[in-house]
Steps between C-alpha positions, in 0.01 A plus 500: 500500500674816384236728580603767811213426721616152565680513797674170474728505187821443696383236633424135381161426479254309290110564404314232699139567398276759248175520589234696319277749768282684239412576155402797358320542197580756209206602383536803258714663794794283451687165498419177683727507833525230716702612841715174650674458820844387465641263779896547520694271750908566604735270520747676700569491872201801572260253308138585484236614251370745308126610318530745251226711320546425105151619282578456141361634197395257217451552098495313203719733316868655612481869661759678337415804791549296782764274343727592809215358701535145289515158735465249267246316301300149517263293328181452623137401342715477126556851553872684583458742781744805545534536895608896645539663841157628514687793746620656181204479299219775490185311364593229783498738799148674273384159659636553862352898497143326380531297825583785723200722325257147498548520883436879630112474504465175672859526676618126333525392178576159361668394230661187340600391880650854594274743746546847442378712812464841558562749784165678592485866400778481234448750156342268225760376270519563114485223242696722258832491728799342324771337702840469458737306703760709760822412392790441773385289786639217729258291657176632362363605170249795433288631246399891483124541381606843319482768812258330664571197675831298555481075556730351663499106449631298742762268332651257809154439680395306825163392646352770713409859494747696353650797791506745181166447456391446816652839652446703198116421570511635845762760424222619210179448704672744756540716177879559566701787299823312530409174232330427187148421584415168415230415209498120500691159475476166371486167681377165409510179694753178517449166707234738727726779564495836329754643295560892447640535168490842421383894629397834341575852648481835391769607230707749676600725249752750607700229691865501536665180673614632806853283496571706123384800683742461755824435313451753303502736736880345620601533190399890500694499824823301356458691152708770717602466830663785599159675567312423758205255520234819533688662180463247272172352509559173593384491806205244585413600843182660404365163321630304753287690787210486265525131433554449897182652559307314223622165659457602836071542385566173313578341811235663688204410275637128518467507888183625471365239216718123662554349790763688700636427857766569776716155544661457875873453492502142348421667181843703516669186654391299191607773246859535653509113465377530110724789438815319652411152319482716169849638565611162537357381206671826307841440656519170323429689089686791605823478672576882493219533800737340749647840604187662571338153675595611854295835449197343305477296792479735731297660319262228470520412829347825638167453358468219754496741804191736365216461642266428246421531106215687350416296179213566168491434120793638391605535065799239585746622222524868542736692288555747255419287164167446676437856473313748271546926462242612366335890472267435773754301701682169624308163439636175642436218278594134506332338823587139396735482805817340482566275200548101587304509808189339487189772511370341819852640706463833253204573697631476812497788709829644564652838646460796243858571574674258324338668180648837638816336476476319147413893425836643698701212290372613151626807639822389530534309165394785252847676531618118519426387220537876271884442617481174344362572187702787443836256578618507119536887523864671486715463828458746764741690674514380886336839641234517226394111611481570816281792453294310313478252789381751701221653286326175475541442842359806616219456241414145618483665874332769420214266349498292778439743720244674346347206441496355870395828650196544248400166595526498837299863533196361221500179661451663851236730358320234299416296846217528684524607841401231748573190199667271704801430253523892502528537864756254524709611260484844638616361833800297323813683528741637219785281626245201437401602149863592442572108582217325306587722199883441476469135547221531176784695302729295542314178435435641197821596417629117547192382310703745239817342527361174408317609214793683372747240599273263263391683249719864440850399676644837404202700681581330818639828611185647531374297760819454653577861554165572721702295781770696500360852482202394705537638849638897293182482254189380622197779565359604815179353595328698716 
């Protein structure tokens, strides 16, 4: 499979089952398309299995205008079949906007074995729309419905409700400024249990990834740094206290709309023991963490002495890439959680602080990986480097402080006075939030080192330099 949103091509694997979960008819709207689940099992020592979403287009005669598209062809009823990516073909997803419009009367909509529902209250969709597939993704793969709508279908699936779905529904229902509002999603049903195969949100048309956004703006810095971070427009601190506050309401409206609770100190006791066990585990792929072990440990160790943990639906994956600028502000996108883990330990609740710190981190790698990227460039005098080095480590602090005191002061005004989970946090000390969010940081900057160490050996740097300059650079926190 050469296609980028398989995630196992370095790895040896082989297709164990294909099984057929709907068809969909053409009509005069488009092709046949029949949408199959792959099975995919490994063979090395991680093992396992995967499903994965594949709909395909079918016609009698070759597309030229989707020939990119092209799977293969086979013989059926005397008849040669030409198979496509339906993703990348417009009068294919003409069938999947029918579904979505079939469905916002009467809410659900069947068709060929798929059910298209909509959210209540959503603008009526129209027929006319043409989509087009977003080029560029990993894991995913989208289709824009003109300016209208964006669908995002899921290609690695799992039984269950989907925690994109799921807390884009709430997060819309509360009728949040800080997402794209949800229209619908597709599901159908295998051996009892349903599959979520796809989602439709508003088209956000003035977005900017926020990640893009962000190294620009060191580059502006870098472009001459001999003036100061104020003179030369490249300073982020203004979006970063604007995103800080929009994920500080996030985090608010998802306290309001899940479970949430205060856990006694054998929640903290069991996350010091998690957090040491994963530095363990990371000491083994990455020997260049041994220096910095001691610390982590302590670190780690800390959290074991608070007194409690205040824990709620959380996005899971927080960073920059799963942000949007637009003219009417941030959106956080992307609440699938954290990729490999099953959706039932997605939806978990878990402290809204360890997406702060996936946050500080991205932070941190923006003028990371610009100084990568720009390593082919002539040599540098010694002064002018380390100039440099200081300009993107001023603007990385400078974010990250912004950031965390934005939070901290929208999250404080978003609670309700006498909410339990408010009071308590209000009684919690800095020192204590100043413990729980370090050891998050750095977790995630190991969790780096081993995704670096395995996939980008010459970024390991990155990660490896938040250690070092930890204790000089990390914000306040109030």
């Amino acid at each position: 499979m050469r296609t980028r949103w398989f995630a196992g091509k370095s790895r040896p694997f082989r297709v164990t089952r294909v099984q057929a979960l709907a068809d969909v008819p053409g009509g005069e709207r488009g092709p046949d398309v029949t949408v199959f689940l792959v099975t995919v099992e490994y063979g090395d020592q991680e093992a396992g299995t995967e499903q994965y979403q594949v709909p395909l287009a079918r016609y009698d005669d070759f597309e030229e205008r989707i020939g990119h598209a092209f799977i293969g062809s086979v013989e059926a009823d005397g008849r040669v079949h030409h198979l496509f990516d339906a993703v990348h073909d417009r009068d294919a997803m003409s069938l999947w906007l029918d579904g979505f419009i079939g469905a916002e009367q009467v809410g659900v909509h069947e068709v060929g074995g798929l059910r298209f529902r909509r959210v209540a209250g959503g603008d009526p969709l129209d027929a006319a729309l043409r989509g087009s597939p977003i080029s560029g993704e990993q894991s995913n793969s989208s289709v824009r419905f003109d300016d209208t709508a964006i669908m995002k279908l899921f290609r690695k699936v799992s039984p269950g409700v989907n925690p994109d779905i799921e807390i884009h529904q709430e997060l819309t229902r509360g009728h949040s400024e800080h997402i794209a509002a949800l229209y619908g999603w597709i599901e159908t049903e295998v051996d009892g249990e349903v599959l979520q195969l796809a989602m439709l949100q508003e088209f956000l048309r003035t977005a900017a990834d926020g990640f893009e956004l962000a190294t620009g703006s060191v580059r502006t810095l870098l472009a001459d740094p001999a003036q100061s971070i104020e003179e030369s427009g490249g300073d982020f601190a203004g979006e970063a206290a604007r995103l800080g506050a929009a994920i500080a309401e996030v985090h608010a409206m998802l306290r309001e709309r899940f479970p949430a609770e205060r856990r006694g100190a054998e929640a903290t006791a069991e996350l010091a023991r998690a957090l040491a066990e994963r530095l363990d585990r990371a000491l083994l792929a990455v020997p260049e963490l041994e220096p910095h072990a001691e610390r982590l440990r302590a670190a780690f160790g800390a959290v074991a002495y608070l007194g409690g943990l205040d824990v709620q639906r959380v996005h899971g994956d927080l960073h920059l890439g799963q942000t949007l600028r637009t003219s009417h502000g941030w959106r956080i996108v992307d609440f699938e959680g954290e990729p490999g883990r099953p959706f039932g330990e997605r939806a978990l609740p878990d402290s809204p602080w360890r997406d702060v710190a996936g946050m500080l981190r991205s932070f941190d790698y923006a003028p990371g990986v610009v100084e990568m990227s720009q390593g082919g460039t002539a040599p540098e005098q010694d002064e002018e480097k380390e100039l440099r080095a200081a300009r993107a480590r001023e603007w990385s602090h400078r974010a990250r402080e912004s950031f965390l005191s934005a939070y901290t002061a929208a999250l404080a005004e978003a609670e309700q006075p006498g909410d339990e989970a408010s009071d308590a946090d209000a009684a919690r000390s800095a020192a204590d939030r100043r413990v729980l969010l370090d050891a998050y940081v750095l977790d995630k900057a190991v969790y780096e080192a081993v995704y670096e160490k395995r996939n980008r050996p010459g970024w390991i740097g990155i990660p490896l330099a938040a250690f070092e300059e930890f204790e000089q650079t990390r914000p306040d926190i109030g």
